[in-house]
BABATI-162515 format. One record per residue (C-alpha): residue number from 0; residue in one letter; x, y, z. Coordinates in pm, 1 decimal. Layout:
! residues N
<rec><num>NUM</num><residuo>A</residuo><X>X</X><Y>Y</Y><Z>Z</Z></rec>
...
//
This chain:
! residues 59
<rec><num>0</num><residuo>X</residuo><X>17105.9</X><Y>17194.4</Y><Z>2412.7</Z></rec>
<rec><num>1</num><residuo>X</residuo><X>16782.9</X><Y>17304.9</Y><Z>2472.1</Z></rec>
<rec><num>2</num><residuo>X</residuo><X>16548.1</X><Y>17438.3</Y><Z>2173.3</Z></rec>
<rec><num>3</num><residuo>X</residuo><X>16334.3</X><Y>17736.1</Y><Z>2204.8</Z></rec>
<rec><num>4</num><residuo>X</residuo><X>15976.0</X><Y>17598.6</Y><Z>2289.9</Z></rec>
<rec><num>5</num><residuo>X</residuo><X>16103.8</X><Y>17251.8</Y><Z>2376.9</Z></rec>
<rec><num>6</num><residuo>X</residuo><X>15931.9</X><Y>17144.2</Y><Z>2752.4</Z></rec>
<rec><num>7</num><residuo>X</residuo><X>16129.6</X><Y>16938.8</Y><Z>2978.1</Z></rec>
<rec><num>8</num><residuo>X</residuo><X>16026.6</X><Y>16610.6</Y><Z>2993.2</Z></rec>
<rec><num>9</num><residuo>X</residuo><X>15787.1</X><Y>16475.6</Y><Z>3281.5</Z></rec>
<rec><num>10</num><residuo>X</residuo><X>15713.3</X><Y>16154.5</Y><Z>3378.3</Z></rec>
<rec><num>11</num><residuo>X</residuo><X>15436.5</X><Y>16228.7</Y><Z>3604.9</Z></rec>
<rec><num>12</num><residuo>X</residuo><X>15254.7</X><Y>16477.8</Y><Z>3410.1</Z></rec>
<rec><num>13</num><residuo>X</residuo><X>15037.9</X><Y>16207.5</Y><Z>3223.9</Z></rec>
<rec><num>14</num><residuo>X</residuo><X>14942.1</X><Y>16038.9</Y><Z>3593.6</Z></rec>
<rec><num>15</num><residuo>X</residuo><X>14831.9</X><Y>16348.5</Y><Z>3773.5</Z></rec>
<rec><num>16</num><residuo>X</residuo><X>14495.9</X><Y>16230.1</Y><Z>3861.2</Z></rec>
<rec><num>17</num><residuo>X</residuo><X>14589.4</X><Y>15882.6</Y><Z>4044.8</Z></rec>
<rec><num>18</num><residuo>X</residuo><X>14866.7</X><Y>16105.3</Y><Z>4230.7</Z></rec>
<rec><num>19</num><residuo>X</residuo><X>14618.0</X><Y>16343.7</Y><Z>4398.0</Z></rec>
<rec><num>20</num><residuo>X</residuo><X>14443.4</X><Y>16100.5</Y><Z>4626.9</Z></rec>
<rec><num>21</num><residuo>X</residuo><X>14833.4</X><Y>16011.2</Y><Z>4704.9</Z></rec>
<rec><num>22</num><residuo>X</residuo><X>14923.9</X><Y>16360.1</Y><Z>4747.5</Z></rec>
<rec><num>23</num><residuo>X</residuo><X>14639.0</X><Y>16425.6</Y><Z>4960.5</Z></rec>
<rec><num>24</num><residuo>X</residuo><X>14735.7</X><Y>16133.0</Y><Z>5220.6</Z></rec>
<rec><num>25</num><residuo>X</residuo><X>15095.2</X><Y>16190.0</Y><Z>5236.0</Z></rec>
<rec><num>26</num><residuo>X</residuo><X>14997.5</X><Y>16568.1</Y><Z>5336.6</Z></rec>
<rec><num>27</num><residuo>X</residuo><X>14707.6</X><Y>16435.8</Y><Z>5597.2</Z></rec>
<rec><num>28</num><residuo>X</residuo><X>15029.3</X><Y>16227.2</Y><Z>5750.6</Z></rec>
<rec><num>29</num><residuo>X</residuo><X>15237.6</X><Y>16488.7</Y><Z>5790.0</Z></rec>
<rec><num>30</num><residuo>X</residuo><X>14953.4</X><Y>16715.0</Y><Z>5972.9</Z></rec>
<rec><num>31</num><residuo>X</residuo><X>15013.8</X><Y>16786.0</Y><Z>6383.4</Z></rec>
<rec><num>32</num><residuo>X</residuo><X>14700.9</X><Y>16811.1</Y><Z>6576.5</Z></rec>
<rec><num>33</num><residuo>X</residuo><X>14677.0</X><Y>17152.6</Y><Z>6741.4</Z></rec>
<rec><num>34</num><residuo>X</residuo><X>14767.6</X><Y>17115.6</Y><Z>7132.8</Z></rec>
<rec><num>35</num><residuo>X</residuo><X>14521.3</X><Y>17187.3</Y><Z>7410.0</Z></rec>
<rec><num>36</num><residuo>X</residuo><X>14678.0</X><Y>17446.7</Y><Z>7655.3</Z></rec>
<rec><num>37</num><residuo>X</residuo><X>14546.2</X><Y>17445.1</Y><Z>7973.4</Z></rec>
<rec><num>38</num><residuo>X</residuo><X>14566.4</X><Y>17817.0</Y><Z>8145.5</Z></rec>
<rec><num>39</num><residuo>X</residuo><X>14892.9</X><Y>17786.8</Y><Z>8313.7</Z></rec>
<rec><num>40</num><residuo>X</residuo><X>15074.0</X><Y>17688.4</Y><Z>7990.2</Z></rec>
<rec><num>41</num><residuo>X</residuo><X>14933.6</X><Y>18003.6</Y><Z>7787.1</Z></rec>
<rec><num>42</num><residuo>X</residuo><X>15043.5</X><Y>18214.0</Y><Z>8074.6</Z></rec>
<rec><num>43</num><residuo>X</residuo><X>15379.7</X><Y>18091.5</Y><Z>8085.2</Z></rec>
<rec><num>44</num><residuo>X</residuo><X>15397.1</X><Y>18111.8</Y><Z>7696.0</Z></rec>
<rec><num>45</num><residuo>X</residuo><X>15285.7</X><Y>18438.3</Y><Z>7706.9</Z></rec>
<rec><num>46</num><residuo>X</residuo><X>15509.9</X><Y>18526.2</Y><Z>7975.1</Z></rec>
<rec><num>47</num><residuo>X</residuo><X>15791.4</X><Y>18392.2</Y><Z>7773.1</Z></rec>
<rec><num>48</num><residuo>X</residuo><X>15698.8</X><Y>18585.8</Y><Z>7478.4</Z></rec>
<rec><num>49</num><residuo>X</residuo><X>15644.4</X><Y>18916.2</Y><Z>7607.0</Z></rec>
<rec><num>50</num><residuo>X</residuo><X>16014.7</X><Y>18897.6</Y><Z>7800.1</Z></rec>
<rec><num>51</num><residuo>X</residuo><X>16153.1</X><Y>18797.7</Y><Z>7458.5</Z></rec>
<rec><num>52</num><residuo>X</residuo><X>15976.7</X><Y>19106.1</Y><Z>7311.6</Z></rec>
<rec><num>53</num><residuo>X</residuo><X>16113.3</X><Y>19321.1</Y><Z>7616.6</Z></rec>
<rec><num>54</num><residuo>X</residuo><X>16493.3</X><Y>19189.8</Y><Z>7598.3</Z></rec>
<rec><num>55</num><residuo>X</residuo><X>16493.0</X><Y>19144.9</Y><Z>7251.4</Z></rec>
<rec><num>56</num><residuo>X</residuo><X>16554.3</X><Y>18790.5</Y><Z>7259.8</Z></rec>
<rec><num>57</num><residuo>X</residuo><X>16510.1</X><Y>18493.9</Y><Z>7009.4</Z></rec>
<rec><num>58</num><residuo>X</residuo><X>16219.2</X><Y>18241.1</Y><Z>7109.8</Z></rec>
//
């Protein structure tokens, strides 16, 4: 039973400053490099996109 006031208990919470240079890595990992579209490609997407907008389609 929980008392009024009483914080949950956090193992991490002491360590937060060693974690941020982790935290900041992990999320630099999981970054994708925005692709270079050559004209064709953004004319196809954009024909794809405007037909979905037309027929009310899902892209």
């Amino acid at each position: 039973m929980e008392h009024r006031g009483m914080k949950k208990w956090r193992p991490f919470a002491t360590m937060s400053e060693p974690y941020i240079g982790l935290k900041e890595i992990i999320n630099r990992q999981v970054e994708v490099a925005q692709p270079v579209l050559i004209g064709e490609q953004m004319e196809q997407m954009n024909f794809t996109l405007m037909e979905a907008l037309n027929t009310n389609k899902q892209v």
